[in-house]
N, C-alpha and C positions, 0 to 999 in steps of 0.2 A: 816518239813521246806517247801515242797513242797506243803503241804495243806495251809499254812498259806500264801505262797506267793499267791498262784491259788484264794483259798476263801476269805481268812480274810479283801481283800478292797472291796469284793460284798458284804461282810455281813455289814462290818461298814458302807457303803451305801446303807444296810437296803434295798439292791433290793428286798430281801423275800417280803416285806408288798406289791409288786404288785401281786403275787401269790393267789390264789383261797380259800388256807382253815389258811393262816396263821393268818387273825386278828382273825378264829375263835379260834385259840389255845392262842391267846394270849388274849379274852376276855375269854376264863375259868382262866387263869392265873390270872386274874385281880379280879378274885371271891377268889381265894383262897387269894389271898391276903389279904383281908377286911375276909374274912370269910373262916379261916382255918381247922376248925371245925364243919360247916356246910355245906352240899353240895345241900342244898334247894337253887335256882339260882328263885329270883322275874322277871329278865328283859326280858324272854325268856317265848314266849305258857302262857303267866299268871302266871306261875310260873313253875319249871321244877329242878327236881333231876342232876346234875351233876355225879351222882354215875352213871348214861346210860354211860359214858367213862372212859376210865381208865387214870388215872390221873396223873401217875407217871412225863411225861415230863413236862406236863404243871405245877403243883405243883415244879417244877426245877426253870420253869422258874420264877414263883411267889417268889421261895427265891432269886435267884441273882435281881428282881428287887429292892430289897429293898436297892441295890448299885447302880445298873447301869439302872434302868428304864426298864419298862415292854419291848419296843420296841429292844434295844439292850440285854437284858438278854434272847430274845429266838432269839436271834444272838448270844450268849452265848452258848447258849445249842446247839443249832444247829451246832456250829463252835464244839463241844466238838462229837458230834455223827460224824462230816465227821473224826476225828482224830479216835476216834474207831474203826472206819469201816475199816482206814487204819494196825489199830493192829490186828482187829479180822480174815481181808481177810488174812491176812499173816498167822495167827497159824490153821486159818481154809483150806488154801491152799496147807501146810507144811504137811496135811492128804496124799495127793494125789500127790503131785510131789514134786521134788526135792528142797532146798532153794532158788536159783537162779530165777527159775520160781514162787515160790509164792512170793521172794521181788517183781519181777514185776507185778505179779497181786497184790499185796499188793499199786505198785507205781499208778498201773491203775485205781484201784477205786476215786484216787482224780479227775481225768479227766472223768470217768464215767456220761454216757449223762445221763443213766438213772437217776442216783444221781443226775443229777443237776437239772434234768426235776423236780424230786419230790420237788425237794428243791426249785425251782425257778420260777416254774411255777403252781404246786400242791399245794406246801405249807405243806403238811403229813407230818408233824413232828414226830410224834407218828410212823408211819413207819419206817423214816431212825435214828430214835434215838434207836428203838427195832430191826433191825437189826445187827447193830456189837454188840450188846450184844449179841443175840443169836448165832453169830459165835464165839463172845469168848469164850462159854460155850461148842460148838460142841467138840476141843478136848479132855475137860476133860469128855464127853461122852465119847469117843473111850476110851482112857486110863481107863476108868474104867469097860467097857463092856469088857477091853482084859483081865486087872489086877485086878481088883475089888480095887484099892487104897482108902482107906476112905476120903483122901483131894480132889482124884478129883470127887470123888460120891459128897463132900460138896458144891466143888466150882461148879460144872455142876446144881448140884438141886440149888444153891442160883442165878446163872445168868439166867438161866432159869426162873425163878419167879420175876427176875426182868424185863426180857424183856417182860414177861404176863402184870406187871404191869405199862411196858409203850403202848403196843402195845396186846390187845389178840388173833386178828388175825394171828400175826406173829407167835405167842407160835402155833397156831392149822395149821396153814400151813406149817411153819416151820418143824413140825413134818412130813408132809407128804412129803414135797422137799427136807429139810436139813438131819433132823433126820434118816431117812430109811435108805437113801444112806450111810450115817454112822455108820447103823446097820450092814448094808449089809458088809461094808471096814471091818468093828471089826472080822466078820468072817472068813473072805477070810485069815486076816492077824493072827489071832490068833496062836499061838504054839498049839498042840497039848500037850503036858509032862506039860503046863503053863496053860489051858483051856479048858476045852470042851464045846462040842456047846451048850449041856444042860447049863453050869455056864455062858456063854453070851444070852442066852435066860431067865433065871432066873434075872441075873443083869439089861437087860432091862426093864423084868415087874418087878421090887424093882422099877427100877427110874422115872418110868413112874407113879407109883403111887404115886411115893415122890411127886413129880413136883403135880402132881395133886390136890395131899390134899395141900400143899404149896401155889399154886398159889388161889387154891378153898378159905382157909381162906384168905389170902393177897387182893381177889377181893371180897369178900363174898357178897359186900352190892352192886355191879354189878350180882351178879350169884338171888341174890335173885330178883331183880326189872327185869332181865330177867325170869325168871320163875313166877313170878308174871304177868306181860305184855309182852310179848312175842310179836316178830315182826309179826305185823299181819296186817298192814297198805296195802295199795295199791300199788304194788310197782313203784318206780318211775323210770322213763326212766334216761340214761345216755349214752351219746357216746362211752363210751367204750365196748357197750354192741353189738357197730355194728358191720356189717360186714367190714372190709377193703374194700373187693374187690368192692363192690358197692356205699361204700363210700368213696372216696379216700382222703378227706380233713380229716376225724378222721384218715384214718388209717397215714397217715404223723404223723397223731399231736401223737396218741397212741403209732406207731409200729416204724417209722423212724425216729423219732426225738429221744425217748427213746434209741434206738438200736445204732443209728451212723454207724460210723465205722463198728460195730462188725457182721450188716448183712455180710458183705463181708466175714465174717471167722465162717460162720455157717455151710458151707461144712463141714473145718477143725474141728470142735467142734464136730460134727455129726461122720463124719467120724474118727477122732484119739479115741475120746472117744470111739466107737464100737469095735476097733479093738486093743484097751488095754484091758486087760480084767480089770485092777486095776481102769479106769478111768469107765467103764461099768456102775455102782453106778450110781454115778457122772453123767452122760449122760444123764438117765432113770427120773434121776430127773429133770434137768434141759428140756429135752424133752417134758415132761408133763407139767410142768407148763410155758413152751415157749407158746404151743398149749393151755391153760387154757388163758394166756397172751395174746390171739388175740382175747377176749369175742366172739362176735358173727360172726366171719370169719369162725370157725370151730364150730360144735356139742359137743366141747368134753366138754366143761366148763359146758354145761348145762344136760351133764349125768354123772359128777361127781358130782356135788351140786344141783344138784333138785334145790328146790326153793329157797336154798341160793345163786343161781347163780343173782337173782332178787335182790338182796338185796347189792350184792357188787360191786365193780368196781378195775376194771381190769390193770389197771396202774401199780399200787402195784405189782403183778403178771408179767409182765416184767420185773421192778426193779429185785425180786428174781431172776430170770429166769437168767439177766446179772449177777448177784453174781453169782450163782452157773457155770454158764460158765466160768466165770477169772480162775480158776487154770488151767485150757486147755488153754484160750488164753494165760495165762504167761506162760507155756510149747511151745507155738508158736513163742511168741516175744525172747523167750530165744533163739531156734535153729535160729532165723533169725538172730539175732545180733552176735551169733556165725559162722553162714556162711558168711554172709553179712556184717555184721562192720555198719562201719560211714553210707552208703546207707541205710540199715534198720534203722537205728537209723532217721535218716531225714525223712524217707517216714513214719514209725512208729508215730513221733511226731508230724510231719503236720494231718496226718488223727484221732489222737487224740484229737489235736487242733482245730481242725473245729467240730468235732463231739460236746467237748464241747463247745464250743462257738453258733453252733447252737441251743442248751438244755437249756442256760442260756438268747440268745438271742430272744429265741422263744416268749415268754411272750410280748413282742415288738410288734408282728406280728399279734398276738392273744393275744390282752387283755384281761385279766377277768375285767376287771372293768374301769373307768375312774380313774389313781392314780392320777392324780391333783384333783380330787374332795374334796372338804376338810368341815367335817362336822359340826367345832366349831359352828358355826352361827345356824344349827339347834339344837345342841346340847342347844346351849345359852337357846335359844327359849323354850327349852323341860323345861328347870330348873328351870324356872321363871313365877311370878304370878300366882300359882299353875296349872300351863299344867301338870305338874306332876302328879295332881288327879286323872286323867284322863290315859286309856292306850294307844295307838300310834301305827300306819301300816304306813309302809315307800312301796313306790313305784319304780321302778328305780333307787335303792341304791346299787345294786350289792350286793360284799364282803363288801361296809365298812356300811352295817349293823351292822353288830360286834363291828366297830372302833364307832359307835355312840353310841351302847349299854356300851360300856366303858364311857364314856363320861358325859352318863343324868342318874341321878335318875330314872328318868320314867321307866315303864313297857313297854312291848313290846306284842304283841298275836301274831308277826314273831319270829323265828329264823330258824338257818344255822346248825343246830344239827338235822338232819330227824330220827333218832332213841330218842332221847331225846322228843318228841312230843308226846303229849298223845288229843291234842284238835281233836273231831271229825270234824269239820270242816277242820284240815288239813291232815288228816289220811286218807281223806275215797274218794278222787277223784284224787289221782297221780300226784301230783304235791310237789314240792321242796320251799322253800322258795316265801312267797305270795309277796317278794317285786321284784323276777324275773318271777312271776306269766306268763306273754304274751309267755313265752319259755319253755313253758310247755304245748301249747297248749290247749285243751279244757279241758283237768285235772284241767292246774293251776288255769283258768278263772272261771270255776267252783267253785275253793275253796276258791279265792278271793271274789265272788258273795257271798257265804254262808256265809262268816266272815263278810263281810261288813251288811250283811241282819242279823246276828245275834249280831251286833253290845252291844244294851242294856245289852245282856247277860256279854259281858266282860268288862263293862265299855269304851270300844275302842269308844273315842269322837272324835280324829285326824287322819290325812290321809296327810302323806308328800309327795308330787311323787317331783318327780325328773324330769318323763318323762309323756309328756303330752299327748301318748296312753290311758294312763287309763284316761282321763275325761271324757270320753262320758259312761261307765260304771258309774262313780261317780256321774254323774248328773242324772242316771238312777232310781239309787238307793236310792237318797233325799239328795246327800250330797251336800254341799255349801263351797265356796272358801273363804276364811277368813283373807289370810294374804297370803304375800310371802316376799320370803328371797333371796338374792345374786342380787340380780335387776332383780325378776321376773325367776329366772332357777329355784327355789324351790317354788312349793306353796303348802300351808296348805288346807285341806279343814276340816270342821267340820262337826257334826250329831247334831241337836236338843234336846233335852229331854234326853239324856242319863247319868243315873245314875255316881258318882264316881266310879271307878276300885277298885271290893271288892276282897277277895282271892279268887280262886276258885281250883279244883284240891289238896285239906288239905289232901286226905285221901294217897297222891303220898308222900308227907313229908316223908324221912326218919326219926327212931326213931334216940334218940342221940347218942345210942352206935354205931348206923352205922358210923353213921360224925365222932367219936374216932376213929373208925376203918379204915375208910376212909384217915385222918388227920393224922394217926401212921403207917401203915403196910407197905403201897407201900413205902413210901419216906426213913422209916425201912430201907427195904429190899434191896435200892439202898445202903444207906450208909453200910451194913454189905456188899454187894458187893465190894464195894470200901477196906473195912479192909480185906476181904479172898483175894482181891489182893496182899495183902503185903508176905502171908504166901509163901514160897516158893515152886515150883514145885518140885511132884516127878523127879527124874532123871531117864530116862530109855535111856535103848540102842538104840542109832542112826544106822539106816540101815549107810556105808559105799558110798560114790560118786558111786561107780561101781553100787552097790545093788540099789539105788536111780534111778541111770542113765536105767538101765536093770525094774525096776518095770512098766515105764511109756512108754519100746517101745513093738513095737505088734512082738506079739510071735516070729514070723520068725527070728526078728533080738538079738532073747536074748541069745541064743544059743551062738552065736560068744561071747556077752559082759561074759558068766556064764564061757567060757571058758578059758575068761584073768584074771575072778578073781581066779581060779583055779590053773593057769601058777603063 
């Protein structure tokens, strides 16, 4: 109720579509749509595989459009992953502290800046939609590493593989921030006369392979175009890779705007979790990837992932870092409101309250884009008197590159997918998207030069800018201005002599069993999620209020609690 009040009138006012990567989620939705079965994508690099992403949310969002329209159906999905997130932080909190404190971390994730940063500023759907699935599946981990149960071995390997199949990064980091710590809890809590540490050693490497073969066929036709093409591009700069301290305008936008509030109780985190031994897990992991979470303020991100540290960005990595903190801050807000009352409750809800209002307001501050831009009129343009023959570079279009690729028939030699890109011309000088090419430095200007100078190659006859930086390059080049649109804010320019847009990149096609496999497995794997929902949970013994109470305080003071349950 609390989500629907908080969320449900920013999503029906569609604030997401100001956000950085949401039209690109919702222009793969818009493919699957028309082409359920085929993940060969014509309006992207000349042509481009869809199989480079994992598909599951966007293919969500593609079926509810077919009721409520592509724009509100990943307001759909989206409104359906904050409700998750509230289920999974509660069962996954319930690991580590008592009920009381994971209903409040369960209450806190809907106020959660980081969540609202990704959601409303980011746009990562694919992130916060593969998060609470993979915390729903963490307790039927433990349960089965303590017990060996066969329902939660099934229900842990099926949400597992679905949260790969929204999100892959989340399955492989997830394992090193969520999963360990969980390893680690299974241990510490096991029976001896119920377990030994060999049968929860054995039980991890069973599920670890499960998950593995599971998710390896459910992605197969992603595991195969990455072993085939492997990231081997140039890698491209990203603010999240700076340092904070020398940059103080990213680390706001990365470190305090995500964090909020919860800097303020990063002592408390630090310190409770140390000196519980039960919370220790829990601590080790959120420590690391707090530290992974600051990209390039600290060393650690980039002697943990070697060259994968180039390749990702670091937002995401906060996000987790506040998940796995809330079971400690709901162990915090719980002793507060039990000391303090109606005063913690006030001072609690204000500092929540700004935190998210500042994560949802941010976007405001820092635009990614112009959201009044509106691209019908070029679209128009693209669709008519065959411009469509022809392929097309947009200039100064931002994010609603994407909303215009929805739009036109026409082909594109841009997009907003940098792992999906196989043109040499945008692989091989470091740069992002050639229509924010000037923000990229001498990378981007570079790859803009090289596309434009190899123009014949890809049939590319048109050149939209938006922004009239790039003319002095355009005129450089031989191109000529041909038309404008909106009273002169858009102009067209054209090239001479250049061929129709023939196919290029046939041999990236996937075969048809991939598109079956692609079209059946992940969206599978979701609905049989949904049905091992229904089966009912093992029952096991509930530690006792006392036994609960006494697990999460530091040593010194358990002695007194072991003694009243004893009395």
């Amino acid at each position: 109720m609390v989500a629907a009040v908080v969320h449900l009138p920013l999503l029906i006012a569609e604030l997401p579509l100001k956000s950085y990567d949401t039209n690109f989620h919702i222009f793969f939705a818009s493919h699957y749509v028309h082409h359920w079965f085929n993940p060969w994508n014509t309006k992207w690099f000349a042509g481009f595989s869809q199989t480079t992403y994992p598909p599951l949310a966007q293919q969500w969002v593609a079926i509810l459009s077919w009721i409520l329209g592509l724009n509100l159906a990943y307001m759909a999905v989206q409104f359906a992953a904050i409700l998750l997130l509230a289920w999974g932080m509660y069962r996954f909190a319930s690991l580590w502290v008592h009920p009381r404190a994971a209903s409040l971390a369960s209450l806190a994730t809907v106020v959660l800046a980081s969540e609202s940063f990704l959601i409303y500023n980011a746009g990562q759907l694919a992130t916060t939609a593969a998060a609470p699935l993979y915390l729903l599946a963490l307790p039927y981990l433990y349960e089965w590493l303590r017990f060996g149960g066969g329902r939660d071995f099934i229900k842990a390997l099926v949400l597992f593989t679905t949260a790969g199949a929204v999100h892959h990064a989340t399955l492989i980091f997830g394992s090193m921030f969520f999963a360990l710590p969980v390893l680690a809890l299974a241990f510490m809590d096991r029976d001896r006369e119920e377990s030994s540490a060999a049968g929860v050693w054995a039980r991890a490497i069973g599920i670890t392979i499960a998950v593995g073969i599971a998710i390896g066929l459910v992605l197969l036709p992603f595991w195969i175009g990455l072993f085939r093409y492997p990231v081997t591009q140039t890698p491209i700069p990203h603010q999240s890779r700076a340092s904070y301290i020398l940059t103080p305008f990213w680390g706001i936008n990365y470190f305090l705007v995500p964090y909020g509030a919860m800097i303020l109780l990063l002592p408390f985190i630090i310190i409770r979790g140390a000196v519980v031994p039960r919370l220790r897990p829990l601590m080790l992991g959120f420590w690391v990837c707090f530290l992974v979470g600051l990209g390039g303020t600290t060393p650690v991100g980039l002697w943990l992932l070697r060259r994968a540290y180039y390749v990702l960005t670091y937002e995401r990595f906060s996000y987790w870092a506040t998940l796995l903190a809330l079971p400690i801050v709901g162990l915090l807000i719980s002793d507060l409101l039990a000391r303090y009352r109606r005063r913690a409750a006030i001072a609690i809800t204000i500092l929540a309250a700004i935190s998210f209002s500042v994560a949802v307001a941010w976007t405001n501050y820092r635009p990614t884009d112009d959201f009044a831009f509106n691209t019908d009129a070029v679209a128009e343009w693209l669709n008519r008197d065959g411009h469509y023959d022809y392929r097309y570079l947009t200039l100064g279009f931002g994010n609603k590159l994407s909303r215009l690729a929805i739009q036109t028939t026409a082909s594109s030699v841009d997009g907003e997918s940098n792992s999906s890109r196989m043109l040499p011309e945008l692989t091989k000088y470091g740069g992002a998207a050639l229509t924010s090419a000037k923000y990229f430095g001498k990378g981007g200007l570079e790859s803009l030069r090289a596309m434009l100078r190899d123009a014949d190659t890809y049939g590319l006859k048109w050149v939209i800018v938006r922004d009239p930086y790039y003319d002095p390059l355009l005129h450089f080049t031989g191109w000529r201005q041909v038309d404008e649109l909106d009273y002169g804010a858009v102009t067209i320019w054209a090239k001479d002599g250049v061929p129709p847009a023939a196919p290029v990149n046939q041999a990236l096609i996937p075969p048809h069993w991939q598109g079956l496999m692609w079209g059946t497995l992940p969206v599978g794997s979701s609905i049989l999620a949904i049905l091992i929902a229904l089966i009912p949970d093992q029952r096991r013994r509930r530690m006792s209020e006392d036994e609960e109470d006494a697990a999460v305080m530091p040593i010194s003071q358990q002695n007194t609690v072991s003694g009243r349950m004893v009395s």
